[in-house]
Each structure stands twice: as C-alpha cells, then as structure tokens.
ZAMARGU-4260 file (C-alpha; in steps of 0.2 Angstrom, whole numbers, plus 5000, padded with zeros to 4 digits):
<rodrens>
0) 5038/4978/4905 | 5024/4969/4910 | 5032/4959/4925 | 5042/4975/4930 | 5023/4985/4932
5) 5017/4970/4944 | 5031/4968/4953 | 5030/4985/4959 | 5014/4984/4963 | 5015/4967/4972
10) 5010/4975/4989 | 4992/4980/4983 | 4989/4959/4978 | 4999/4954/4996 | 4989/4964/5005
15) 4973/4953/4999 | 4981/4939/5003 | 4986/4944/5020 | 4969/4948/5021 | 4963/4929/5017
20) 4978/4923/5029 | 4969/4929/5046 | 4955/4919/5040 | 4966/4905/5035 | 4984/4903/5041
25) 4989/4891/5030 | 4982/4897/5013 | 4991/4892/4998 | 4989/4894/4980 | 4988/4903/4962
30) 4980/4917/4956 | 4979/4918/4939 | 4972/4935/4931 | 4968/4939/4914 | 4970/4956/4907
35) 4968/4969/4893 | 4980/4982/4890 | 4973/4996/4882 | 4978/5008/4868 | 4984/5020/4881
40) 4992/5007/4894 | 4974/5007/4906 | 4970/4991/4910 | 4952/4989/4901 | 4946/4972/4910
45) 4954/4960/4923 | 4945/4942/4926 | 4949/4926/4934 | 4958/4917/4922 | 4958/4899/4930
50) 4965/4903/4950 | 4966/4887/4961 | 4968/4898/4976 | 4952/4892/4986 | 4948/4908/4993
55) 4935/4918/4983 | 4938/4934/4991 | 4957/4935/4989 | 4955/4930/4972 | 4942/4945/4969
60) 4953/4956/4978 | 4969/4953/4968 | 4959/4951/4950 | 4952/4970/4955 | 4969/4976/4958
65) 4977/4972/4944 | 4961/4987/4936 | 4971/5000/4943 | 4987/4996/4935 | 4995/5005/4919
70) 5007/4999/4908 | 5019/5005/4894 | 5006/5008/4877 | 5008/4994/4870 | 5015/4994/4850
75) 5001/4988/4841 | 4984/4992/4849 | 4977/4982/4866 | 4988/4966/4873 | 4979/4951/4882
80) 4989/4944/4897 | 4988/4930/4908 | 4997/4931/4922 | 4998/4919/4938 | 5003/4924/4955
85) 5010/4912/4967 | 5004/4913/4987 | 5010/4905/5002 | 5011/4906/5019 | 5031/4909/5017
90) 5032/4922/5006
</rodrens>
C-alpha cells in the first residue's frame, strides 16, 4: 500500500529532481526519506533518512513532498517508513 501511494505520486519527487538536473546534468543518487504514518494515514513528519544524493535542495524538496502524502490508516496506530528513491539522469 505504501509503494502504490509513492508511485502515484512519483511526479511531485521528479519534479525536484528535474529541478536539480538544470543545475547539474548529470546528477545521480538516492533519497532516502523517513516517515510517520499517522493514526489517520497524514503523514506526521518526513526527514532525511541518510540520502547520498549530493544536492541539498533536491533532497529537501523530495523529503517535503512526501508531507503531503496520505496513506491507508494504518492497523495499529502510526508506522515508521524508510524509504529510498533512486535518481539518474535516465529515468
């Protein structure tokens, strides 16, 4: 359920990325973001959770994003997730 709520929200993340490509065209790396899953599914805080990605602006950008998400409520109170995100030129 989790990977299904990124995935369709994978355009808000790209488009930070995008954002760091005009800057530099070959910029590669991992986001990694940690998250809280609420009681009702609202993401309660998002933070870098160990991103090699080397710019500090993408990274931000795509750590805010995943704030705005909502999930399924999850069974048994909040859920911790850490969850990487692969970027390169390519994709």
């Amino acid at each position: 359920a989790i990977q299904r709520v990124v995935r369709a929200n994978f355009g808000r993340f790209r488009n930070c990325y995008d954002n760091g490509l005009r800057t530099n065209p070959s910029l590669t790396g991992r986001v990694v973001t940690k998250f809280i899953i609420g009681r009702d599914g609202a993401v309660s805080l998002s933070a870098d959770g160990g991103s090699d990605l080397p710019d500090h602006n993408v990274v931000s950008c795509v750590v805010r994003s995943f704030q705005n998400l909502s999930f399924p409520t999850p069974d048994n109170g909040q859920v911790t997730v850490t969850y990487p995100l692969m970027f390169s030129p390519a994709d």
